[in-house]
C-alpha positions in Angstrom: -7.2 -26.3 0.5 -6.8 -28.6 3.5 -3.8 -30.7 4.3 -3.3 -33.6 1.8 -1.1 -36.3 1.3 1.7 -36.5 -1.7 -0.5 -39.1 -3.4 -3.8 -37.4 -3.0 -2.1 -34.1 -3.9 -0.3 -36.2 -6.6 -3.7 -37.2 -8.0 -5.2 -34.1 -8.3 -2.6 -32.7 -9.9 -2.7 -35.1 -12.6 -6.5 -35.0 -12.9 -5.9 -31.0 -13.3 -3.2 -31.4 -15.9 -5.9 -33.9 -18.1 -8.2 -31.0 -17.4 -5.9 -28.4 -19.1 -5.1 -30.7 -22.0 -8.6 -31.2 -22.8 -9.3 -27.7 -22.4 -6.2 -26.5 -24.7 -9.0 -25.9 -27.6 -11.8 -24.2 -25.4 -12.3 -20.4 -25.5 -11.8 -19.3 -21.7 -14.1 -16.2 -21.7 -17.8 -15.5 -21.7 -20.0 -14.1 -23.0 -23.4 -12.2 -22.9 -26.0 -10.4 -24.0 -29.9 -9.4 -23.6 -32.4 -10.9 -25.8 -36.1 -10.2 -26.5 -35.1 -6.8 -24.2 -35.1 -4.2 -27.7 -32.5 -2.9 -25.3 -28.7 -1.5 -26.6 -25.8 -3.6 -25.1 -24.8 -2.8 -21.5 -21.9 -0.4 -21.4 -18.6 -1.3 -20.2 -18.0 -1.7 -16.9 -15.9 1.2 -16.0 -18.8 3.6 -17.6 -21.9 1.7 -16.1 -24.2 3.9 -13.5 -23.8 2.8 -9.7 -27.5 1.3 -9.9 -26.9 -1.9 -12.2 -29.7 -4.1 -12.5 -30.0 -7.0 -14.7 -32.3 -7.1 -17.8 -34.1 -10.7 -17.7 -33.8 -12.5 -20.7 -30.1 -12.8 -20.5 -28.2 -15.1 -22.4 -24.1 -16.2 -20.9 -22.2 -18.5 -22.7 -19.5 -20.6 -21.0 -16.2 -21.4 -21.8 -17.0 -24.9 -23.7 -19.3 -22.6 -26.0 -22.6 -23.3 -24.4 -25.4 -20.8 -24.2 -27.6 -20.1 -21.0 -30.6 -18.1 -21.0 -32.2 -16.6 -17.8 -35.7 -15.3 -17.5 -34.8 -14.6 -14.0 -31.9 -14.8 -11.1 -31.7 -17.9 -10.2 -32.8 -19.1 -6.8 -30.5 -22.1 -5.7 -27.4 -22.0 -6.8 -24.8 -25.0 -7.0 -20.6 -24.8 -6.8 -18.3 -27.7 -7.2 -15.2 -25.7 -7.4 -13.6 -23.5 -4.9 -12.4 -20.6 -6.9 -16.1 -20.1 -7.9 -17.5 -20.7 -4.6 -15.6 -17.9 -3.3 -16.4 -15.6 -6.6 -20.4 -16.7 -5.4 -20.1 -15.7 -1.4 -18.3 -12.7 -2.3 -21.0 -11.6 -4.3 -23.3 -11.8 -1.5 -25.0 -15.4 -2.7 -25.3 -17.2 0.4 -29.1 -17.5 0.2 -28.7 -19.0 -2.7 -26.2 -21.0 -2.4 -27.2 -24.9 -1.3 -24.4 -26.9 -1.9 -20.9 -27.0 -2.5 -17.9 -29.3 -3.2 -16.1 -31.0 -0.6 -13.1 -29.0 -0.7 -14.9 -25.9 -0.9 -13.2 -24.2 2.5 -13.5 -20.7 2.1 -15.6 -18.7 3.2 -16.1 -20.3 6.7 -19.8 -20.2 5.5 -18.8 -22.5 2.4 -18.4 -25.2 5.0 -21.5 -25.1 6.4 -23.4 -25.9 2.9 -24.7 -29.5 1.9 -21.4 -31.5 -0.1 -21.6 -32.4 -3.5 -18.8 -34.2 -4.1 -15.5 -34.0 -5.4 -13.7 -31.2 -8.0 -13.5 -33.0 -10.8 -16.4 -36.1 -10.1 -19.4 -34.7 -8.1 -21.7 -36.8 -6.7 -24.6 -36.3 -9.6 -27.6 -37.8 -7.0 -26.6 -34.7 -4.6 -26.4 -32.2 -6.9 -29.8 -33.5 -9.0 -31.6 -33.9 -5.4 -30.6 -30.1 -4.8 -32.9 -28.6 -7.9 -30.3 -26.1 -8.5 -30.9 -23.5 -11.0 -27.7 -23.5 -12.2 -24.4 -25.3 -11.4 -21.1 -23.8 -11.8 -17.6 -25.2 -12.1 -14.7 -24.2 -12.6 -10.7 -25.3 -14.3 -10.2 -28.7 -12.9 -13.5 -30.4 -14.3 -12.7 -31.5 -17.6 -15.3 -31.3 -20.6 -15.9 -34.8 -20.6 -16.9 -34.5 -17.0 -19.1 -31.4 -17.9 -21.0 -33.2 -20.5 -21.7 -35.9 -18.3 -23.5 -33.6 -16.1 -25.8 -31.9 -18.9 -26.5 -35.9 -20.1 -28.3 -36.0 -16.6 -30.1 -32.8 -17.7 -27.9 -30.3 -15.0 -27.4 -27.1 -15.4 -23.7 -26.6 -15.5 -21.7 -23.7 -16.2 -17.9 -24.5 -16.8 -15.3 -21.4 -16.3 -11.3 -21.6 -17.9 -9.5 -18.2 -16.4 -6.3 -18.3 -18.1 -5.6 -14.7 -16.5 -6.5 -12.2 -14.0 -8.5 -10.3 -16.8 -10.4 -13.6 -17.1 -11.4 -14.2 -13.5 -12.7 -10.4 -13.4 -15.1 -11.1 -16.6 -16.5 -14.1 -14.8 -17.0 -12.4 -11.7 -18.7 -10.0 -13.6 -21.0 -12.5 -16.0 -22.2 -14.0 -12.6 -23.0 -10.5 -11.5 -25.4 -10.6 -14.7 -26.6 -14.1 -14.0 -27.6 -12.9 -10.3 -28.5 -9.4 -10.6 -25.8 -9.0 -8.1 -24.0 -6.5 -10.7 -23.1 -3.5 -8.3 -20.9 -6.1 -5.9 -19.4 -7.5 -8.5 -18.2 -3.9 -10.2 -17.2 -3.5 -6.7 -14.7 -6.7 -6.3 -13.4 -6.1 -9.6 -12.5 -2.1 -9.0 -11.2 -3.5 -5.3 -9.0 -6.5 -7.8 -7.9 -3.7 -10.3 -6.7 -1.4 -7.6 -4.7 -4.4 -6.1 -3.0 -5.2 -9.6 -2.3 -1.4 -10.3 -0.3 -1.5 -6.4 1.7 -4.3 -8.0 2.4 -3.3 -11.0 3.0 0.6 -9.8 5.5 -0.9 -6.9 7.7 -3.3 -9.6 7.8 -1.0 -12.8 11.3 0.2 -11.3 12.8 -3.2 -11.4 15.3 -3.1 -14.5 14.7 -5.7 -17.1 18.1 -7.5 -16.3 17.5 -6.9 -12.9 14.4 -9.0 -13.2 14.1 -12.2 -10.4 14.2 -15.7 -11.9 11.1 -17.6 -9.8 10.2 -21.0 -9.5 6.9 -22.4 -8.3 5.9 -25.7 -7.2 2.1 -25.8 -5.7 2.5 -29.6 -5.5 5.8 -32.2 -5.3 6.8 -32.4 -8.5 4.7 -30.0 -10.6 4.9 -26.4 -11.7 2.9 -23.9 -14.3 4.1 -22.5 -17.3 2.9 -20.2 -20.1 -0.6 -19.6 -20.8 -1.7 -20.1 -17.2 -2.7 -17.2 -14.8 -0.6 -18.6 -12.4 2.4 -18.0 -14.4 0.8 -14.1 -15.5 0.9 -13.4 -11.2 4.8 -14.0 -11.7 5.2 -12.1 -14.5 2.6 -8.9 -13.2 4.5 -9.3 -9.9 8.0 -8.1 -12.0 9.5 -12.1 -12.1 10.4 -14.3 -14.6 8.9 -17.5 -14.4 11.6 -20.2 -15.3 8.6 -22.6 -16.2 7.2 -20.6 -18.6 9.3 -22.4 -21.6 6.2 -25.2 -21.9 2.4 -24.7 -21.6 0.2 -25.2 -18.9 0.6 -27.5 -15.7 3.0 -29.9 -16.3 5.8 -32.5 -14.0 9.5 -31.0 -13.7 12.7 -32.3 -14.6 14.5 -31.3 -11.9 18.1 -31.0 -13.7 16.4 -28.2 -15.8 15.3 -26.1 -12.4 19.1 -26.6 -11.3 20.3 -25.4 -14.6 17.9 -22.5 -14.1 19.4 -21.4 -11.7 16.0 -19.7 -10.1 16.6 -16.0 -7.3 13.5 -17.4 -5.8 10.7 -20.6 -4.8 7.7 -20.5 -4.2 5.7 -23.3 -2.7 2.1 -23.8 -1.4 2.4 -24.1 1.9 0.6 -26.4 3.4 1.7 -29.8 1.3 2.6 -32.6 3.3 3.8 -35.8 2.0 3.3 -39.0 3.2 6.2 -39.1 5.3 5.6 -35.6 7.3 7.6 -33.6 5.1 6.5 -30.4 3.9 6.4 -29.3 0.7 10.0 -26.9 1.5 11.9 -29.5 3.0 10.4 -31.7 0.0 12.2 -29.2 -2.6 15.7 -28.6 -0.7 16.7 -32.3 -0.4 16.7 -33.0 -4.1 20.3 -33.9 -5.2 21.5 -30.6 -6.6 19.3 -28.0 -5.5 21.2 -26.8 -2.5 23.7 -25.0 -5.2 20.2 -23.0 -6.6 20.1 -19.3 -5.2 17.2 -19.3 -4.2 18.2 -22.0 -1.8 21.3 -20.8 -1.0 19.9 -17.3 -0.3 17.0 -18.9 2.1 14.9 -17.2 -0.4 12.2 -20.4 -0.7 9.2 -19.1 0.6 5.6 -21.0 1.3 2.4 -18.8 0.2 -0.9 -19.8 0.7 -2.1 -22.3 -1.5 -5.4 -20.8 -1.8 -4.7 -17.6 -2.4 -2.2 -19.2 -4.9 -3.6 -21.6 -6.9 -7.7 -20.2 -7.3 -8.9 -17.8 -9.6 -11.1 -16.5 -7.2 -12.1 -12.7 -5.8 -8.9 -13.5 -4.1 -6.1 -13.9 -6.6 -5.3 -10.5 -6.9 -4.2 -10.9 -2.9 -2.5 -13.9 -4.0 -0.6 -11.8 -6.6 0.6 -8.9 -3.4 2.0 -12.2 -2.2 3.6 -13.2 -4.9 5.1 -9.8 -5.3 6.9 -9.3 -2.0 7.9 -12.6 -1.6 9.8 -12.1 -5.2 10.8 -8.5 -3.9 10.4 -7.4 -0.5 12.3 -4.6 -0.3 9.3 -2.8 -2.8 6.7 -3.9 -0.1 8.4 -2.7 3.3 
């Protein structure tokens, strides 16, 4: 994400907590299957052949229940939220690609494609003059926005990861989509490997020996239960102090204090209106300078990126996440 403001940071937020609540009901997997192929199911991924080609007809269904069916790959391709921008480029999809959403930033190829608006209101005109294929979104676009889009007849394909498992199916389902199966069996061993480090480095940690963590990816807001923010904690061998409520959600900051929290993390490149980052933000609250983690210097900024999008790269956010919590395990 680039450098915003507290209030446009502030917005966002909120517009991503609507998103959640209206998405409390929606299934956050997909699904799919060949039709018309008289063909068996695919196998599952850890037993498919190297050579994995797609078997047109295919029919996906997204995470608001809505079925696709391809008789082909498609050929122009549209993103209007980062996390699956980067899932798209790292799939090899550049081609295809031919636009993205204004905060799309990563990779530096994303910022060379045609704009098509905001996260959670792209600019329809763009994205209609752009004859994409299909259209792909991702957490922050509520379902209300979505069906706005297929009013105007788009093409729109709406993702919910609520964990690391999740992000891994939909890279895989746009493998299907795109015949571009074999890379995406390829990021998902590469994201499975990177969990396994994690997991293989923090299994020692005693349960009572366990980290308290707090993390705030914008002034005022945290993530709690059900999120896959909140499953990077607890995979990374923490305890997330948040996790007592649902989903995104504003603090109260007497309960963090009475939390007590070993450890803070922040996104790292939050600055508010008056210059002040996101750090200095959290330790001049009234009380917090008697938390450990304060006391112990142990607030650390990670990359709000690699913290915040279910991408190809949240399993890199989750190495982060690790040895910030622990880093005598990642020496």
């Amino acid at each position: 994400m680039n450098t915003m403001n507290f209030k446009t940071w502030k917005g966002m937020a909120s517009l991503l907590s609507a998103a959640m609540l209206a998405l409390a009901l929606a299934g956050c997997g997909t699904t799919t299957s060949n039709e018309g192929t008289g063909t068996t199911p695919q196998q599952p991924a850890q037993e498919q052949t190297a050579d994995l080609k797609t078997q047109y007809p295919i029919t996906v269904t997204d995470a608001t229940g809505e079925s696709f069916t391809f008789d082909k790959a498609p050929a122009k391709i549209v993103s209007v939220s980062p996390a699956e921008t980067e899932s798209l480029f790292a799939l090899g999809l550049d081609e295809q690609i031919v636009g993205v959403s204004d905060y799309d930033d990563y990779p530096e190829a994303a910022t060379k494609k045609p704009k098509m608006g905001g996260i959670t209101k792209p600019n329809e005109e763009s994205i209609i003059a752009a004859e994409a294929d299909i259209v792909f979104t991702g957490i922050s676009m509520s379902e209300e926005s979505v069906k706005k889009l297929r009013d105007l007849g788009i093409t729109i394909f709406k993702t919910n990861p609520k964990s690391v498992d999740d992000v891994m199916t939909n890279i895989e389902t746009f493998g299907k989509i795109t015949d571009h199966q074999e890379k995406a069996q390829e990021i998902i061993t590469q994201m499975k490997q990177d969990v396994s480090d994690v997991t293989e480095a923090v299994k020692a940690v005693k349960p009572e020996e366990k980290k308290k963590v707090y993390v705030e990816f914008s002034p005022g807001w945290t993530v709690g239960k059900g999120e896959f923010m909140d499953e990077l904690i607890t995979l990374a061998g923490g305890t997330n102090i948040a996790s007592d409520k649902d989903g995104w959600y504003e603090i109260n900051e007497e309960n963090v204090i009475a939390s007590n929290p070993d450890v803070i993390l922040y996104a790292n490149d939050v600055i508010d209106e008056n210059s002040k980052t996101l750090d200095q933000i959290i330790k001049a609250r009234s009380g917090w300078d008697q938390i450990t983690a304060v006391k112990n210097d142990a607030v650390i900024g990670l990359d709000a990126n690699l913290l915040s999008r279910p991408g190809p790269r949240v399993t890199q956010g989750l190495k982060e996440v690790a040895k910030a919590i622990y880093p005598d395990q990642f020496k």
